[in-house]
KOLVEX-87106 format. One line per field, with one value per residue: residue number from 1; residue in three letters; y, z, x of N, C-alpha, C, O in turn. Coordinates in Angstrom, 1 decimal, padded with zeros to 4 digits, always signed. Atoms other than C-alpha are relative to their C-alpha. Example, Ala and Ser with C-alpha at 12.3 -4.5 7.8 and 13.67 -1.06 7.14 Angstrom:
! KOLVEX-87106
seq: 1; 2
type: ALA; SER
n.c2: -001.2; -001.1
n.c3: +000.0; +000.0
n.c1: +000.9; -000.9
ca.c2: -004.5; -001.1
ca.c3: +007.8; +007.1
ca.c1: +012.3; +013.7
c.c2: +001.2; +001.1
c.c3: +000.0; +000.8
c.c1: +000.9; -000.8
o.c2: +001.2; +002.2
o.c3: +000.7; +000.9
o.c1: +001.9; -000.3
***
This chain:
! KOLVEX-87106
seq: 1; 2; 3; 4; 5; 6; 7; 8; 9; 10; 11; 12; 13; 14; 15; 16; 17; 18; 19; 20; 21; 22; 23; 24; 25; 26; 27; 28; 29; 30; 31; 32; 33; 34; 35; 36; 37; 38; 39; 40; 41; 42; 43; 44; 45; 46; 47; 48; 49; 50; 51; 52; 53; 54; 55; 56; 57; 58; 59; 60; 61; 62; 63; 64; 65; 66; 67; 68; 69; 70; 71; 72; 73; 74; 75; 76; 77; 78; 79; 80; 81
type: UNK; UNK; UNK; UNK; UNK; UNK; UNK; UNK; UNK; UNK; UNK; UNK; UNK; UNK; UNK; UNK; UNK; UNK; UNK; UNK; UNK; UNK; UNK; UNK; UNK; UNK; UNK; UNK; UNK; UNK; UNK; UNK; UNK; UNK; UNK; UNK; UNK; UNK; UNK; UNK; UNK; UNK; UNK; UNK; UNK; UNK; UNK; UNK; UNK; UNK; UNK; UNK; UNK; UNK; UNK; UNK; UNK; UNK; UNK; UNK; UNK; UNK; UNK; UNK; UNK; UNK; UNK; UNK; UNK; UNK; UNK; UNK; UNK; UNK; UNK; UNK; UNK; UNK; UNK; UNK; UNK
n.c2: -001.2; -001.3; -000.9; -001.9; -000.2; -000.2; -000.9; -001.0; +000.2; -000.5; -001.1; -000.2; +000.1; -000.5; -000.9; +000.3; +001.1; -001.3; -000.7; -000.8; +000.7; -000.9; +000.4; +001.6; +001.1; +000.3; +000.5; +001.5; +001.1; -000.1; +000.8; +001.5; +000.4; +000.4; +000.8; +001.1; -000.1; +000.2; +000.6; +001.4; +001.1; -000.5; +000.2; -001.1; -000.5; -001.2; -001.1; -001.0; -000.7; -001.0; -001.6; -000.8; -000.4; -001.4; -001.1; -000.8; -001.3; -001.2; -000.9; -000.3; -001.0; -001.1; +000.3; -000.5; -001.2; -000.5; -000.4; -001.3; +000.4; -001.5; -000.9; -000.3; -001.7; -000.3; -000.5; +000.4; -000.1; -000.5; -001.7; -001.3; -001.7
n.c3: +000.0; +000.1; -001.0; +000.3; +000.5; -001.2; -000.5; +001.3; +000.2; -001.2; +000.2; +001.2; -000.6; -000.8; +000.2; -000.2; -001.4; -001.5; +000.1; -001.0; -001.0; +000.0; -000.8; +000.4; -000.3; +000.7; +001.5; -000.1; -000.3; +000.9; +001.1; -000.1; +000.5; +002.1; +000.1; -000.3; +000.7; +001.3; +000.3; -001.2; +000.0; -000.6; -001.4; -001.2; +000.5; +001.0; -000.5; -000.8; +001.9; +000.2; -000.8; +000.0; +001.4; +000.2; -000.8; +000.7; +001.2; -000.9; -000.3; +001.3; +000.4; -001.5; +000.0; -001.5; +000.0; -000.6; -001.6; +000.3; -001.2; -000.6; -000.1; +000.9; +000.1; -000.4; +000.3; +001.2; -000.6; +000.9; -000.6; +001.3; +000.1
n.c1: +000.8; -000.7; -000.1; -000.3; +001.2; +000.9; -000.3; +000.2; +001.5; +000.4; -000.3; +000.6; +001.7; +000.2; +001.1; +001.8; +000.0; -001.1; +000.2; +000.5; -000.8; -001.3; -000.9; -001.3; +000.6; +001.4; -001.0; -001.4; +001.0; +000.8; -001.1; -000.4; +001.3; -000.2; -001.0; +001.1; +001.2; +000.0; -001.5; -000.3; -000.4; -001.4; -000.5; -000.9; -001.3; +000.7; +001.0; -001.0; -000.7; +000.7; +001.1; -000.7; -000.3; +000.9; -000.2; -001.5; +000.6; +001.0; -000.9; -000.5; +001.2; +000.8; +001.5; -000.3; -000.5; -001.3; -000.4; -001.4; -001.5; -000.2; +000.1; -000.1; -000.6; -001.3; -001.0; -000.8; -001.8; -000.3; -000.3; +000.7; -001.1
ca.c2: +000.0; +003.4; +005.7; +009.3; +008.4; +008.1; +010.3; +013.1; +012.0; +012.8; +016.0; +016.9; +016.2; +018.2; +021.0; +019.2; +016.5; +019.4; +022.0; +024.7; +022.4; +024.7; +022.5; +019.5; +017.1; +017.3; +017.1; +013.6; +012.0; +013.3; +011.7; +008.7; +008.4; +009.0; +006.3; +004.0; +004.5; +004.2; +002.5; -000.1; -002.4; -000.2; -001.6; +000.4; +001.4; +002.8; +004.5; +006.1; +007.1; +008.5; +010.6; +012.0; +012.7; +014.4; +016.6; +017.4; +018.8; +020.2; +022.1; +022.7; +024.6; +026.5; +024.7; +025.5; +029.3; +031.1; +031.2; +033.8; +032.6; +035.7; +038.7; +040.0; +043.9; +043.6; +045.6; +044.0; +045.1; +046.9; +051.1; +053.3; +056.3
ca.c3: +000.0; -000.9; +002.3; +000.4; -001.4; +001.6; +003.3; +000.2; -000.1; +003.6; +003.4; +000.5; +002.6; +005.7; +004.7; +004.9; +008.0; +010.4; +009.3; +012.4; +014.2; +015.0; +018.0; +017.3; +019.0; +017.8; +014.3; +015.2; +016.4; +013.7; +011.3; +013.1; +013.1; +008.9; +009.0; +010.9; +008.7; +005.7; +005.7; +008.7; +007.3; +008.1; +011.0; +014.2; +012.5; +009.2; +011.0; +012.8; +009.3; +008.2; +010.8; +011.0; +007.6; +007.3; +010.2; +008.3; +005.5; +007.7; +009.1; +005.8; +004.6; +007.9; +008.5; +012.1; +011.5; +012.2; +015.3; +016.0; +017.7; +019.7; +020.2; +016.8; +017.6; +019.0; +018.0; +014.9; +015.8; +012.8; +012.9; +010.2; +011.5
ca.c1: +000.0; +001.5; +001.5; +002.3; -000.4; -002.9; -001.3; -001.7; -005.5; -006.1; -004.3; -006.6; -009.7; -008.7; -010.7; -014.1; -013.0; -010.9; -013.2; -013.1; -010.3; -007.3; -006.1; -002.9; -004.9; -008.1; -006.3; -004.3; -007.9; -009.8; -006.8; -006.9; -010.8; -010.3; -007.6; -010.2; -012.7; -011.4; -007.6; -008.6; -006.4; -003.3; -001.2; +000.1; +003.3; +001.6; -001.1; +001.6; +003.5; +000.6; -001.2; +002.3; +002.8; -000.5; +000.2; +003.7; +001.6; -001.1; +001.8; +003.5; +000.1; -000.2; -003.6; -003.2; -002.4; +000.6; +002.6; +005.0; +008.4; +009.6; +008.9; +007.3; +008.1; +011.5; +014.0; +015.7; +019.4; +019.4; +020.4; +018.5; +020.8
c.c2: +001.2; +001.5; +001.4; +000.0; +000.2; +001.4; +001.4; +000.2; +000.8; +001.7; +001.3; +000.4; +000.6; +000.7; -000.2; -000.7; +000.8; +001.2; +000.8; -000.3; +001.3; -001.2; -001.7; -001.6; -000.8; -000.4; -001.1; -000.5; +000.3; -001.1; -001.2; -000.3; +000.0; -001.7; -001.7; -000.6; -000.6; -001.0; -001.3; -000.9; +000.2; -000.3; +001.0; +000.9; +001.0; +000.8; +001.4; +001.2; +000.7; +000.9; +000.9; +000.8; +001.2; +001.1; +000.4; +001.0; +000.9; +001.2; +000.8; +001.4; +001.0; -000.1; +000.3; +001.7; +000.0; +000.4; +000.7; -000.9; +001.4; +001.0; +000.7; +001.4; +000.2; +000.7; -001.1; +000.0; +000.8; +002.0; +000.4; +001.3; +000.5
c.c3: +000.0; +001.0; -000.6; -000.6; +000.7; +000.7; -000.8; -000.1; +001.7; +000.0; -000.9; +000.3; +001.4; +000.1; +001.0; +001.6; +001.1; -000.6; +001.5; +001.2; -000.1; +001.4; -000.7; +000.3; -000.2; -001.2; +000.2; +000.5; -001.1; -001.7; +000.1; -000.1; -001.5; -000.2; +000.4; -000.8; -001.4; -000.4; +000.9; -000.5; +000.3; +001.4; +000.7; -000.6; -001.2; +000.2; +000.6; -001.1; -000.6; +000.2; +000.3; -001.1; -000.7; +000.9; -000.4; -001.2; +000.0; +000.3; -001.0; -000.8; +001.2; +000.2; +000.9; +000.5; +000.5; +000.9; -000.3; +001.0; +000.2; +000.4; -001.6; -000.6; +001.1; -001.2; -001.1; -000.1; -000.9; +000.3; -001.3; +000.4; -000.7
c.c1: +000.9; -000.7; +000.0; -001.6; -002.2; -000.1; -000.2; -001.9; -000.6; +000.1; -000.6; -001.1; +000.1; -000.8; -000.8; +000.2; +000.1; -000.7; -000.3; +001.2; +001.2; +000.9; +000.6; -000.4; -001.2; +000.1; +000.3; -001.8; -000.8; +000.6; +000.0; -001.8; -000.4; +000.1; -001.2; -001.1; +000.2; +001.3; -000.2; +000.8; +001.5; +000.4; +000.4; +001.0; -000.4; -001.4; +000.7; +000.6; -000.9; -000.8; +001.1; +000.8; -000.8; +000.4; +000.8; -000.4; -000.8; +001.2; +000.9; -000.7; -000.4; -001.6; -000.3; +000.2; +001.3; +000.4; +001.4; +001.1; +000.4; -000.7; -000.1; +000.4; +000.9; +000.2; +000.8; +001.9; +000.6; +000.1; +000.1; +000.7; +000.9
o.c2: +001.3; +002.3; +002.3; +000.9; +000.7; +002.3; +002.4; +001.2; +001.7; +002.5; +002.4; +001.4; +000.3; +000.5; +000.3; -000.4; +000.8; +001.9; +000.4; +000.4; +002.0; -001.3; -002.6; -002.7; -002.0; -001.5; -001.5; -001.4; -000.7; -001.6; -002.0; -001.0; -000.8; -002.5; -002.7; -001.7; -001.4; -001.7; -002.3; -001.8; -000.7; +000.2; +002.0; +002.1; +002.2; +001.4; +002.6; +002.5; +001.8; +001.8; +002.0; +001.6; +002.2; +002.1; +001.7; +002.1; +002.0; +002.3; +001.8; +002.4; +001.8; +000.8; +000.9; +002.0; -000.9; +001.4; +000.7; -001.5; +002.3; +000.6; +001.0; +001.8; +001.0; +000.7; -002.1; -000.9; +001.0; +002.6; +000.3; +002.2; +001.6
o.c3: +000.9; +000.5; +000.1; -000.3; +000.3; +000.7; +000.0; -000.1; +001.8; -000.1; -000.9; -000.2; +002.0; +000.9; +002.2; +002.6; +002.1; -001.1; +002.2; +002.2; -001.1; +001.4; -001.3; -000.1; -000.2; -001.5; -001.0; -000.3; -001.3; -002.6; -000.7; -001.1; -002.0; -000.6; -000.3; -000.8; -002.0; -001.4; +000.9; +000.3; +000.6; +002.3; +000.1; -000.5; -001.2; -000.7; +000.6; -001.2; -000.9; -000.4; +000.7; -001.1; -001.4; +000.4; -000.2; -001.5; -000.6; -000.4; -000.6; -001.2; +001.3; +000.1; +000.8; +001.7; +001.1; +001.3; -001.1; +002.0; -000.7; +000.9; -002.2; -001.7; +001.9; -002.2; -000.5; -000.4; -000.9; +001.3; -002.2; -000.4; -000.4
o.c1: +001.7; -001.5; -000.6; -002.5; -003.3; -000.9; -000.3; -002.5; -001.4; -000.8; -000.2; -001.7; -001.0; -001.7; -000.9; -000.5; -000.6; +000.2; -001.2; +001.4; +001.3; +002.1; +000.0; +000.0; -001.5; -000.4; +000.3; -001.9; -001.5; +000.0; +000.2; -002.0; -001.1; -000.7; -001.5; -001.6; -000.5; +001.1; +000.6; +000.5; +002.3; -000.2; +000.8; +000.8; -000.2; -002.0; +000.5; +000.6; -000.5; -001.5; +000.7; +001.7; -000.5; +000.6; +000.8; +000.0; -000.8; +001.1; +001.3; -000.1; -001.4; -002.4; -001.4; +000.2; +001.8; -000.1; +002.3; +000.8; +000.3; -001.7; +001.0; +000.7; +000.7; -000.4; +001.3; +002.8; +001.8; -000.5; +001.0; +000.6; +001.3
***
């Protein structure tokens, strides 16, 4: 069974499945309730592979919105004088 390819199709269908979801965990049970539904025949290990693969592209697409690291109006370090 080809995983990118699952994993690609899920990612596809976040939209409609994770519509309104913003939290990481809600996301990974909603992936894994897909996965149940539709892949049941995927063992432990490639369930794993691919609820983390979608979340790689979820995160890829900023499906989650954007998080600032830092301090977004620090000081730069830079000197316009």
């Amino acid at each position: 069974m080809n995983l990118d390819a699952i994993i690609a199709e899920i990612a596809d269908q976040a939209d409609e499945f994770l519509a309104g979801v913003t939290d990481r965990a809600q996301a990974r049970a909603g992936i894994a309730e897909l996965i149940n539904m539709d892949w049941f025949t995927l063992g432990p290990v490639d369930r794993k592979v691919v609820t983390e693969g979608v979340m790689a592209a979820l995160e890829a697409e900023e499906f989650f919105g954007i998080e600032f690291v830092g301090d977004p109006f620090a000081d730069d370090g830079s000197d316009d004088d």
